[in-house]
C-alpha positions as CSV (number, residue, x, y, z in Angstrom):
1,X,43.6,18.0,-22.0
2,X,45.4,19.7,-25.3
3,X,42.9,18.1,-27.7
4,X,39.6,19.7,-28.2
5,X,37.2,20.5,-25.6
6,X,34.6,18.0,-24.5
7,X,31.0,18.3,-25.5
8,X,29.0,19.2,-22.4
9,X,26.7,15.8,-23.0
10,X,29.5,13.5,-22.1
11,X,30.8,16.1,-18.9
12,X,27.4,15.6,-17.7
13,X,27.8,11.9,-18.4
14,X,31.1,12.2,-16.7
15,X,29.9,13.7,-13.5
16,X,26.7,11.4,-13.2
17,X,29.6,8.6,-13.5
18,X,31.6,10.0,-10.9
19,X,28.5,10.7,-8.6
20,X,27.7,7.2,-8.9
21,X,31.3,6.0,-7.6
22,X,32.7,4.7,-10.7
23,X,36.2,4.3,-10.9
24,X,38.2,6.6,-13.3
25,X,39.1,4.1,-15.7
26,X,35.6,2.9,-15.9
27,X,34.8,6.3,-17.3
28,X,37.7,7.0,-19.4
29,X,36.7,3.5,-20.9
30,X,32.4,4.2,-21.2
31,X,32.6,7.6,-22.5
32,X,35.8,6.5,-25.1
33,X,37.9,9.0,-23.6
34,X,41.4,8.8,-22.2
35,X,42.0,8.6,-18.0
36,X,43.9,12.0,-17.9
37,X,41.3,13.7,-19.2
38,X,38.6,12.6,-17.1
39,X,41.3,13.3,-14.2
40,X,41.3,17.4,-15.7
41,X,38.1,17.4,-15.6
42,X,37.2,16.0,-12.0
43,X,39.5,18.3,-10.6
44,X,38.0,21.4,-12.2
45,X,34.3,19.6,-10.9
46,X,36.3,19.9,-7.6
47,X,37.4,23.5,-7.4
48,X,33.5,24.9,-8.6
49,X,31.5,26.4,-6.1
50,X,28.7,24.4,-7.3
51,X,27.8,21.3,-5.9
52,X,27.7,18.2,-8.6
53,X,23.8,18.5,-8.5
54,X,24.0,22.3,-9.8
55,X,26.4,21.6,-12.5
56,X,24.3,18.7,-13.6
57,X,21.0,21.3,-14.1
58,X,23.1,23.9,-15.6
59,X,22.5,24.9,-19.5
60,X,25.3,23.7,-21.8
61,X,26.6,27.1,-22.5
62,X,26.5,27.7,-18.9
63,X,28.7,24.9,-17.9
64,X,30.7,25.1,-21.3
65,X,31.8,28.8,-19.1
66,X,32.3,26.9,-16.2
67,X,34.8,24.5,-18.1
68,X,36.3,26.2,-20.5
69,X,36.4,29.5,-19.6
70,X,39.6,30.5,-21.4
71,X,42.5,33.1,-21.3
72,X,39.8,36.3,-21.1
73,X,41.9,39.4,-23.4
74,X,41.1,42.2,-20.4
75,X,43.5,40.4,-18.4
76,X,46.7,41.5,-20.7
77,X,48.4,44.5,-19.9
78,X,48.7,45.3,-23.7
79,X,44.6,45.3,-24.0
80,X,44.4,47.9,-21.2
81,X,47.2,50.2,-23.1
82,X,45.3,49.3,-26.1
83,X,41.7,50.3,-24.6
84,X,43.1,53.9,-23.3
85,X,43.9,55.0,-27.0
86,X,40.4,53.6,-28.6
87,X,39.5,57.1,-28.8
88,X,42.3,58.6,-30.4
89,X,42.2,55.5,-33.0
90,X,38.7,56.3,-33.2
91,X,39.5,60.0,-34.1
92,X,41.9,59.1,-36.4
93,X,40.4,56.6,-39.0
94,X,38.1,59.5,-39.8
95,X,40.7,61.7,-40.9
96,X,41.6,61.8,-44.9
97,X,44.1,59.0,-45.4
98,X,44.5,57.3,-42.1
99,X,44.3,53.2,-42.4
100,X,44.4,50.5,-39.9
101,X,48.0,49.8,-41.1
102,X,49.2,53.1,-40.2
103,X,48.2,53.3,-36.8
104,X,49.8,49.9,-36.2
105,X,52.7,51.1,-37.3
106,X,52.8,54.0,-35.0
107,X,51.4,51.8,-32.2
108,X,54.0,49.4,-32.1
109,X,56.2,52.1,-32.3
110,X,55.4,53.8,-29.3
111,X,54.5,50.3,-28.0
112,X,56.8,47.4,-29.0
113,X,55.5,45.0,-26.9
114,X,51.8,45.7,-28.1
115,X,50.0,43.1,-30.4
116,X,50.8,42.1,-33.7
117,X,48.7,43.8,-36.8
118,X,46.0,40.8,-36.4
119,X,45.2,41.1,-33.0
120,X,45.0,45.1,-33.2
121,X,42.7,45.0,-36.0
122,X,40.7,42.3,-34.7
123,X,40.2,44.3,-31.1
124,X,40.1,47.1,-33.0
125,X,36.7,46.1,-35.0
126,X,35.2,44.8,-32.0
127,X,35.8,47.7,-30.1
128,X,34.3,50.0,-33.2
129,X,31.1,47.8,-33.5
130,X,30.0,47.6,-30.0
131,X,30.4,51.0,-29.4
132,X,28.1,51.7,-32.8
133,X,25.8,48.6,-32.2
134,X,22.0,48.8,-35.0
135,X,18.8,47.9,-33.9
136,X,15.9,46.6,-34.9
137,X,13.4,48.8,-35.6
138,X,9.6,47.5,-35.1
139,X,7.2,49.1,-38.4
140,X,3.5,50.2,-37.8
141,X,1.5,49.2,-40.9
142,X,0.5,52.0,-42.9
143,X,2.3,54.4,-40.5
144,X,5.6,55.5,-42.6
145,X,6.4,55.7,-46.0
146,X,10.4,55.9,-46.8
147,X,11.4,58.4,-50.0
148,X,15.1,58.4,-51.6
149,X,16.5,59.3,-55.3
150,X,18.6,56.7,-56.7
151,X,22.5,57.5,-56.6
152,X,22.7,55.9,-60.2
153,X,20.9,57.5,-63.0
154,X,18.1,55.4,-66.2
155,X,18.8,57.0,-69.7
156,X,16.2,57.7,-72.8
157,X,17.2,59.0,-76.4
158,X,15.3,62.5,-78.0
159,X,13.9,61.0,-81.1
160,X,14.7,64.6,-82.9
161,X,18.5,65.1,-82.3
162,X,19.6,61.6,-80.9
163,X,21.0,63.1,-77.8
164,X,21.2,60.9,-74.4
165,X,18.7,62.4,-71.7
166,X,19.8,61.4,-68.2
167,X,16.5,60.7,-65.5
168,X,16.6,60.9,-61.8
169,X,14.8,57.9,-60.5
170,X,12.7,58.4,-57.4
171,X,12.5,55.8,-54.7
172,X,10.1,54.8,-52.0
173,X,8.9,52.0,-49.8
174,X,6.6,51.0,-46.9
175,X,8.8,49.5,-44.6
176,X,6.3,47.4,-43.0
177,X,5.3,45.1,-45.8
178,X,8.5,46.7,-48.2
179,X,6.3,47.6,-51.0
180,X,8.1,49.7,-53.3
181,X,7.8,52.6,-55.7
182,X,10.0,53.7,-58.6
183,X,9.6,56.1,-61.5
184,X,12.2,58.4,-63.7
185,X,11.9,61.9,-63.2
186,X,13.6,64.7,-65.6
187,X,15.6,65.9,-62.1
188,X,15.9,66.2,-58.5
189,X,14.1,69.8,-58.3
190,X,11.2,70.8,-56.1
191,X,8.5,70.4,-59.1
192,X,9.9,67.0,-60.2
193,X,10.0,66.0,-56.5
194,X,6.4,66.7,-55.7
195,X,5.2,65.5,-58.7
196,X,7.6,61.9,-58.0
197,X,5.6,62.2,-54.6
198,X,1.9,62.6,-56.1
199,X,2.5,59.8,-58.1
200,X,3.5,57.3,-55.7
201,X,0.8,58.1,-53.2
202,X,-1.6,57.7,-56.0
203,X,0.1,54.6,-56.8
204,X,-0.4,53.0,-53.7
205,X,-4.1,54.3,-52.9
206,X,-3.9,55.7,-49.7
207,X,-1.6,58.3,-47.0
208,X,0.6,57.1,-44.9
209,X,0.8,58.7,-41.6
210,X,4.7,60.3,-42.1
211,X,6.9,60.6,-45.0
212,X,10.2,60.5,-44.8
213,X,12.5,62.2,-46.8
214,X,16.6,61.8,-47.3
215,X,17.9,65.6,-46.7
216,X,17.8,66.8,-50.4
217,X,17.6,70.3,-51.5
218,X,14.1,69.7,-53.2
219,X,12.8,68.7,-49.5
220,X,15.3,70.1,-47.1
221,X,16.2,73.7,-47.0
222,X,18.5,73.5,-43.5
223,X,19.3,70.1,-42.3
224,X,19.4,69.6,-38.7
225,X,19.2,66.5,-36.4
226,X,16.3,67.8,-34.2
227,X,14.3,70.8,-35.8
228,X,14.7,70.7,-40.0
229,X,13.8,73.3,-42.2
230,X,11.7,71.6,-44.6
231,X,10.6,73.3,-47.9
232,X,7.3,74.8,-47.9
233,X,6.6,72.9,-51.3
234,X,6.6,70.0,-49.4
235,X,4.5,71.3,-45.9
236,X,1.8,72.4,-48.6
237,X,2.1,68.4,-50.0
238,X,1.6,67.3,-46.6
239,X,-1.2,69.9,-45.6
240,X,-3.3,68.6,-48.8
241,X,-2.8,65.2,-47.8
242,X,-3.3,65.5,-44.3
243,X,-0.3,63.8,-43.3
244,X,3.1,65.3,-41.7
245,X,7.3,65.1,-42.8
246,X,9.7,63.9,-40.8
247,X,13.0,63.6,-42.5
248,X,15.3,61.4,-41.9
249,X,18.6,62.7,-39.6
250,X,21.3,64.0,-41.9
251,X,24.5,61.7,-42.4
252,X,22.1,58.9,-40.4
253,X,21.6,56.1,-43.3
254,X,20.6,53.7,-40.4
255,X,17.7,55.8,-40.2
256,X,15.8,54.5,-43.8
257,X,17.8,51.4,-44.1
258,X,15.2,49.7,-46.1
259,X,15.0,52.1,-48.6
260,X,18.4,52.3,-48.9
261,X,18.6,48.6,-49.6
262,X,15.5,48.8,-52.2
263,X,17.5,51.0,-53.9
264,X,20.4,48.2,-53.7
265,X,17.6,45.7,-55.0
266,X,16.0,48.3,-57.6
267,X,19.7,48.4,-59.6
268,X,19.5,44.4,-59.6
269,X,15.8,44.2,-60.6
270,X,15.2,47.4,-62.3
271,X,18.3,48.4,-63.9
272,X,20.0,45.5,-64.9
273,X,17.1,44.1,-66.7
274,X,16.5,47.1,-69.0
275,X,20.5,47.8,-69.2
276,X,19.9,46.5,-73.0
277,X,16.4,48.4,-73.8
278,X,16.7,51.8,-75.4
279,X,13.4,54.2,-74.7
280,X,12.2,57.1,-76.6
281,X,10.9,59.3,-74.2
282,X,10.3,59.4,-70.7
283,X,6.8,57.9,-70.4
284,X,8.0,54.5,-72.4
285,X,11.0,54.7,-69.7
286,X,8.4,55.0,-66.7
287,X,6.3,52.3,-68.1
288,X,8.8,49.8,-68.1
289,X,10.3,50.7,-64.7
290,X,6.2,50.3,-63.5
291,X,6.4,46.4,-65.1
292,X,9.2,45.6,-63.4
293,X,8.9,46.9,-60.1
294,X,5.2,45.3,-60.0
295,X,7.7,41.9,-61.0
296,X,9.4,43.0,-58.3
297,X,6.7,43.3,-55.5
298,X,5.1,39.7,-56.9
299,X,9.0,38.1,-56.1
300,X,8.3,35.5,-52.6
301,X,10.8,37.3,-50.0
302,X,13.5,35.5,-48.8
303,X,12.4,33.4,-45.7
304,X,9.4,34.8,-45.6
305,X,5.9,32.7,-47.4
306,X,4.7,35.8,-48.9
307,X,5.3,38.5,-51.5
308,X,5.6,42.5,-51.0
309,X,2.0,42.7,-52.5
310,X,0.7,40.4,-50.8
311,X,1.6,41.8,-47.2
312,X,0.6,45.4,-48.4
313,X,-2.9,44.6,-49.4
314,X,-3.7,42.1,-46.7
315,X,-2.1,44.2,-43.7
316,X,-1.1,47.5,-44.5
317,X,-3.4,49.3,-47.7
318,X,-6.7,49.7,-45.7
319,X,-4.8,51.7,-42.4
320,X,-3.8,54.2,-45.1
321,X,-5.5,57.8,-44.8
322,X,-7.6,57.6,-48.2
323,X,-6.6,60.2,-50.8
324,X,-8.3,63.6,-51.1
325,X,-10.5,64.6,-54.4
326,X,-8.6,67.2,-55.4
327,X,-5.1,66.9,-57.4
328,X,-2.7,68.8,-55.6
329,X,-1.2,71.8,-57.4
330,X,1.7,73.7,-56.0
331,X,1.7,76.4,-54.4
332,X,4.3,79.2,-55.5
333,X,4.8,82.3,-53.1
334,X,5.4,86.0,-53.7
335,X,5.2,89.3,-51.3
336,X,4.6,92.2,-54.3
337,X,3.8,95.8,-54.0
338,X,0.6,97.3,-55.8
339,X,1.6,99.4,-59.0
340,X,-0.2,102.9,-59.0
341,X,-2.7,101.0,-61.8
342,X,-3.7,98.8,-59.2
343,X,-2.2,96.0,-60.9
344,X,0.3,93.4,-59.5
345,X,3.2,92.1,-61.9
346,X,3.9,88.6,-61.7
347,X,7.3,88.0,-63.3
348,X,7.1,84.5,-64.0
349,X,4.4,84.8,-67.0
350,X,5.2,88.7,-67.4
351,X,1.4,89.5,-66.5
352,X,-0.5,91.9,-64.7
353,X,-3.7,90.8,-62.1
354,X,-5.9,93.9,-61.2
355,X,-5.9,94.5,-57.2
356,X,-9.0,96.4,-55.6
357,X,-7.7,100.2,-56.1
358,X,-8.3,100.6,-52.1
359,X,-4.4,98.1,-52.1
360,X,-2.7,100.7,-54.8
361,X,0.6,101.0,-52.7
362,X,0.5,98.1,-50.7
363,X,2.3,95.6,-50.0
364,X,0.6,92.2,-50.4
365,X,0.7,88.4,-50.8
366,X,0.6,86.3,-53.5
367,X,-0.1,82.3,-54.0
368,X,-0.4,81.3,-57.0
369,X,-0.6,77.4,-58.5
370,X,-0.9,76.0,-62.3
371,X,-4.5,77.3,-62.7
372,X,-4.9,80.1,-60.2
373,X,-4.1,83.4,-58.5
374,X,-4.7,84.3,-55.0
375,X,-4.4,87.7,-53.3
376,X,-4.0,88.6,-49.7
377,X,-4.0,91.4,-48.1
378,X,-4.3,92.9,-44.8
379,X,-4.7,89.1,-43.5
380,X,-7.6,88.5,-45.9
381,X,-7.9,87.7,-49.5
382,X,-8.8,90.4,-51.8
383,X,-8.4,89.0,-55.3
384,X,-8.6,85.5,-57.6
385,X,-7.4,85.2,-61.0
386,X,-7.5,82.2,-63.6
387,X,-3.9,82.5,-64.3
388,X,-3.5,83.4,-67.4
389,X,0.4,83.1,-69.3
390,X,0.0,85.6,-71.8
391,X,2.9,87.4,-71.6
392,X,2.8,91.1,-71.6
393,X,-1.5,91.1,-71.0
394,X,-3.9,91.8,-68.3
395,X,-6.5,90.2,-66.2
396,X,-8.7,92.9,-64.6
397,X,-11.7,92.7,-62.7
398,X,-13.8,95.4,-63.3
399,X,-14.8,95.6,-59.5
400,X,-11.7,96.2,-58.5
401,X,-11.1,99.5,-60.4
402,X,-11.9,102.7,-58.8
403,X,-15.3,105.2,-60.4
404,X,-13.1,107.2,-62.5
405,X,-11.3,104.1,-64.2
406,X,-15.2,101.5,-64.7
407,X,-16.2,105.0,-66.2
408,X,-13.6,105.0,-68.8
409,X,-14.6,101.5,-69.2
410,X,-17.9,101.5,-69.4
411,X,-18.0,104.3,-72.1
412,X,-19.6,103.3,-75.2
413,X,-22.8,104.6,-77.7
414,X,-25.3,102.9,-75.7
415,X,-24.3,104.5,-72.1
416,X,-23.6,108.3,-73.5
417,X,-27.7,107.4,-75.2
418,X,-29.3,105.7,-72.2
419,X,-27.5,109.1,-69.6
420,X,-28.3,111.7,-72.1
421,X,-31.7,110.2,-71.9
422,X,-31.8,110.6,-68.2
423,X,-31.3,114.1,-68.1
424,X,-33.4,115.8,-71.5
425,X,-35.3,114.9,-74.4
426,X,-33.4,117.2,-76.5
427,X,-29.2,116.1,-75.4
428,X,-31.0,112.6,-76.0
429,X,-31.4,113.7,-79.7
430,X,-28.7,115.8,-79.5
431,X,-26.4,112.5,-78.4
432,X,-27.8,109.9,-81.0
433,X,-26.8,112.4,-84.0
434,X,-23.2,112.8,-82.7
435,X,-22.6,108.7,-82.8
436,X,-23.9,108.4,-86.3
437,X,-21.2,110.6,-87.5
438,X,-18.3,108.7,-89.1
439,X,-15.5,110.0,-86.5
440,X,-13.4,108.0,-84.1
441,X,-15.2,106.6,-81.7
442,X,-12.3,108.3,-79.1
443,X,-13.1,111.9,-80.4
444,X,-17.3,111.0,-80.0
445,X,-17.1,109.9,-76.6
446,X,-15.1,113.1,-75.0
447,X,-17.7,115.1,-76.8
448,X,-20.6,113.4,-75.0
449,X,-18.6,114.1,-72.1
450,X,-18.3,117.5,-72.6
451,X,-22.1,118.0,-73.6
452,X,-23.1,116.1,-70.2
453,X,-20.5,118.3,-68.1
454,X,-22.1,121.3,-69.6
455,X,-25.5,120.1,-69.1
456,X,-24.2,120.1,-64.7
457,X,-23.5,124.0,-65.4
458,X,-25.6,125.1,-67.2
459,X,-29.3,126.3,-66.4
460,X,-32.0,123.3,-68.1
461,X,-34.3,125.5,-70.7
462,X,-30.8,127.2,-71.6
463,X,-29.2,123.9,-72.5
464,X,-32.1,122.7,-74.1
465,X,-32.7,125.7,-76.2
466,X,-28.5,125.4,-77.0
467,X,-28.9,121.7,-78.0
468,X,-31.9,122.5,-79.8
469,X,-29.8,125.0,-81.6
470,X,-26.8,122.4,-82.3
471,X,-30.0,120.3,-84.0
472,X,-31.2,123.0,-86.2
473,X,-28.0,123.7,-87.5
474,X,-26.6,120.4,-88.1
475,X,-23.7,120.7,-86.3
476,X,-23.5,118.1,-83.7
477,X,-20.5,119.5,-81.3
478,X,-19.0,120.1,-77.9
479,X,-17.6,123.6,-79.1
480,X,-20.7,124.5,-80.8
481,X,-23.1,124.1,-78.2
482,X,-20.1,125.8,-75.8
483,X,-20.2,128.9,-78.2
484,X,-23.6,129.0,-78.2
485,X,-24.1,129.5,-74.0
486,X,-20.7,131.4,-74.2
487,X,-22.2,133.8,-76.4
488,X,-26.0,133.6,-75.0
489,X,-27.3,132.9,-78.5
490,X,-29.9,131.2,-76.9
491,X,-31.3,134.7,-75.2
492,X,-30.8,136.7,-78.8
493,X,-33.0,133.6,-80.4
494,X,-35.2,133.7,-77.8
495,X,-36.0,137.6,-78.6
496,X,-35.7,138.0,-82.2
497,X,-38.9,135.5,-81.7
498,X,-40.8,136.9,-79.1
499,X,-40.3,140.3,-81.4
500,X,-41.3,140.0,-84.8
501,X,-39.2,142.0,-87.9
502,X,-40.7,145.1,-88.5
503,X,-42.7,145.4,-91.8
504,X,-40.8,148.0,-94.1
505,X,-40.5,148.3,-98.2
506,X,-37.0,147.1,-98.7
507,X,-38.6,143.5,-98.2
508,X,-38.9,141.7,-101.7
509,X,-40.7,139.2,-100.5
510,X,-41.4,135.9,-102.1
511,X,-42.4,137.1,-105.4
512,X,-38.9,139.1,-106.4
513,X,-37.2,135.6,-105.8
514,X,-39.8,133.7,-108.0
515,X,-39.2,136.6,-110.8
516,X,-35.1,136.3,-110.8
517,X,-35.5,132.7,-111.3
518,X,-37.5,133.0,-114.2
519,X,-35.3,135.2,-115.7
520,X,-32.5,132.9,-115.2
C-alpha cells in the first residue's frame, strides 16, 4: 500500500464487500483498486478490536485513525530529549539576539543525532503555540468600549510659519458590533486624552458600561496586572459618566485585539486615503478623518451581511447608559495652606481666592476646573470662586473677611454720614463738612474715624459742644476737635457765656469802629 491512502467511502465499500463474502479479486476489480491493497487492508480490518459492524458506523475521521494511524513523533527518542529542553528554548528566544538557527546549532551540537533544522523548528512552533493557545472572547452589546492611540502619527501645516505639526490620533471601538472612533489630537497628555474621550462618547450617543484603556501615562499612573493605578483625571471621567475603567493588562495585546486590528484597518482606510491631502489646522484634519471613518463603518464586513453601523444601531446603541447634561470639565487638585490675608494662591493663573478668615493657617483643599474654584476644608467646603485668570488679581468674597478687614472695606462718604448720624445731630454735621473738603479721600476717612473714636470716650454734651465748636470755626478736623477736649475749651466757652463781660469804659463800642471807617 505505498500509494496514497484510501478514502474511507471505498474502505467502507471494501468491508461491506468482504462482509458479504466476495472474493478479493472481485473487490480489487469493483472498487478499481489493485488485490494487494485490499489484502493490507483486510488484514488491518482483522487485527481491530472492533467488529466489522462497528467500523462500518464509525465517522470517517474516526476510522481514517483506525487505518492510517501513522508513525506518531512521541515515540522517537529524539522528541523526548527534544521536549525536556522546551523550556530552556523557551527561555532563550526571549533573550536579545537569540534565533531558532542558533539554538539548532547548539542542539545538534550537544545532540548529533537530534533532528535536522526543519523538524526542530517545526516542533518547536507547535510546541510554542499550544502552550500560548487565544481564545475567543464572547462581547456583551453596549458593555465595553476599547480605547488605543495610534502608533503612527496624521500631519497638518501652521498656515503662519509653514511648519509641519505632528497629531496623535485617538482610537476606539465597540467590540461587539466593531464600530469605531478616530480623531487627531495635539498629543498623548491627560487634557488631550480626556477631551479624545468626551468626544467619542458624544460621538456614539450613549456610556458604555467599561472602558478600556491601553496602559499609557495619560490613563495609567502604575501599571499592574491585578490592581492598576489609574489617573484620577480619568476616575473623575468615569464618576461623571457613571461608568467604571478597567484597563487592559500591561504587555497583554490579546486583551483589546480588536482595537488593535482597527488600528491595522484605520492606517488602510484612514491614512492611506488622505496620505496625498494637506490640512491647515487641526479641525479640517479631524473633519476628514470623521468622513472617512463614517466610510469606514458603512463598508459590509467580510463574511458577515451587515455593516459596523448597522449592528451598532440595531443591537448595541440603545443598551448604552444615556449621556449626562452636563459637559464634563476636569478636575485639577491642589492641598494649599491659607496665607495670613486669608487668601489662597493658585499658581497656575498666579491668583489669589479669599478663604473665610476662621482657615487663615490652614491647610486645605483645592478642586478647581475651567470655570470654577472649590474649597474644602475640615471635610466640608468653605469657598467657590468663578475662576478668574488674571494674573497677579484677586477674587474676594466679602463674607469671608474678618470685622476689621469688611470695615476697611466698607468705608466710604455715605457710611462715615449715615454712623455719624447714628450717634449726634451735631458729628452728623460735623461729618458732612469734612467730605466736602477737596482732600484725599484716605486722609477724610481716618479723620471720621478719629472723630467717632472720640465720640466712645468722650462724655455726649462735651462732644457735642467740641463739634459744635469745630462748626463755628470752620475748621473741620480730628486734631481740632482733640485740642479742644484736651484743653476743655468746651468748659471755658461754656462759662464765659453763662458770665457775661463786665461793663467798664475802655469799651468803644460800635460807634468808635463806625467813626475810624469814616475817617479812612
Amino acid at each position: 500500500m505505498a500509494g496514497t491512502p484510501k478514502s474511507m467511502s471505498q474502505i467502507k465499500q471494501l468491508i461491506q464487500l468482504h462482509q458479504q463474502g466476495k472474493s478479493i479479486k472481485l473487490i480489487a476489480r469493483s472498487l478499481g483498486i489493485s488485490k494487494n491493497t485490499v489484502k493490507v487492508y483486510l488484514q488491518k480490518v482483522a487485527c481491530s478490536e472492533f467488529n466489522l459492524h462497528s467500523l462500518l458506523k464509525m465517522d470517517d475521521p474516526i476510522l481514517d485513525g483506525e487505518f492510517h494511524a501513522g508513525n506518531p513523533s512521541y515515540k522517537d527518542e529524539r522528541y523526548d530529549h527534544f521536549i525536556g529542553k522546551l523550556d530552556y528554548f523557551e527561555k532563550e528566544l526571549g533573550r536579545k539576539g537569540v534565533t531558532k538557527q542558533l539554538l539548532w546549532e547548539e542542539y545538534r551540537q550537544s545532540y548529533p543525532l537530534g533532528y535536522s533544522h526543519t523538524q526542530f523548528c517545526f516542533h518547536l512552533k507547535q510546541q510554542l503555540i499550544a502552550r500560548k493557545p487565544s481564545m475567543v472572547l464572547q462581547h456583551n452589546a453596549g458593555e465595553k468600549l476599547y480605547i488605543d492611540f495610534a502608533g503612527s502619527r496624521l500631519s497638518y501645516i501652521d498656515r503662519e510659519t509653514g511648519q509641519i505639526i505632528y497629531c496623535q490620533v485617538f482610537v476606539a471601538c465597540l467590540p461587539y458590533s466593531d464600530y469605531s472612533f478616530c480623531m487627531a489630537v495635539r498629543s498623548q497628555c491627560v487634557e488631550d486624552f480626556i477631551y479624545a474621550i468626551d468626544c467619542c462618547l458624544r460621538e456614539i450617543g450613549g456610556v458604555p458600561k467599561v472602558l478600556v484603556p491601553d496602559n499609557l501615562k495619560a490613563a495609567i499612573i502604575k501599571a499592574n496586572n491585578y490592581e492598576p493605578d489609574v489617573n484620577r483625571a480619568l476616575e473623575d471621567l468615569a464618576n461623571h459618566y457613571g461608568t467604571t475603567v478597567i484597563p487592559a493588562r500591561a504587555r497583554k495585546p490579546k486583551d483589546k485585539a480588536l482595537v488593535e486590528n482597527q488600528v491595522k484597518m484605520i492606517y488602510n482606510r484612514v491614512y492611506a486615503k488622505l496620505r496625498n491631502q494637506q490640512f491647515f489646522d487641526l479641525s479640517s484634519l479631524n473633519k476628514a478623518i470623521g468622513e472617512k471613518i463614517r466610510e469606514h463603518n458603512q463598508t459590509r464586513m467580510q463574511q458577515k451581511p451587515y455593516c459596523r453601523e448597522e449592528r451598532f444601531l440595531a443591537d448595541e446603541r440603545h443598551l448604552l447608559d444615556p449621556l449626562p447634561e452636563e459637559i464634563f470639565e476636569m478636575k485639577y487638585y491642589r492641598e494649599l495652606k491659607v496665607a495670613k490675608n486669608n487668601h489662597i494662591y493658585l499658581a497656575r493663573d498666579k491668583h489669589y481666592y479669599s478663604v473665610p478668615f476662621a482657615y487663615t493657617g490652614s491647610q486645605i483643599k483645592v478642586i478647581y476646573t475651567r470655570t470654577m474654584v472649590k474649597i474644602y476644608g475640615k471635610g466640608v467646603q468653605i469657598a467657590v470662586h468663578i475662576r478668574d485668570y488674571k494674573m497677579g488679581g484677586y477674587t474676594t468674597i466679602k463674607e469671608h473677611l474678618c470685622s476689621t478687614h469688611n470695615h476697611y472695606l466698607d468705608r466710604s462718604p455715605s457710611y462715615y454720614i449715615a454712623k455719624a448720624k447714628e450717634k449726634t445731630e451735631t458729628l452728623y454735621q460735623l461729618v458732612q463738612l469734612v467730605f466736602e473738603q477737596q482732600r484725599h479721600p484716605e486722609h477724610l476717612y481716618r479723620a471720621c474715624d478719629g472723630l467717632l473714636s472720640l465720640q466712645r470716650k468722650t462724655d455726649t454734651e462735651t462732644f457735642k459742644r467740641a463739634c459744635q465748636m469745630a462748626i463755628d470755626h470752620k475748621n473741620y478736623s480730628y486734631s481740632f476737635v482733640l485740642n479742644i477736649l484736651k484743653n476743655k475749651m468746651t468748659e471755658q466757652q461754656q462759662t464765659k457765656q453763662d458770665q457775661p463781660l463786665p461793663e467798664h469804659k475802655n469799651i468803644r463800642g460800635k460807634a468808635y469802629y463806625t467813626q475810624a471807617t469814616l475817617k479812612f
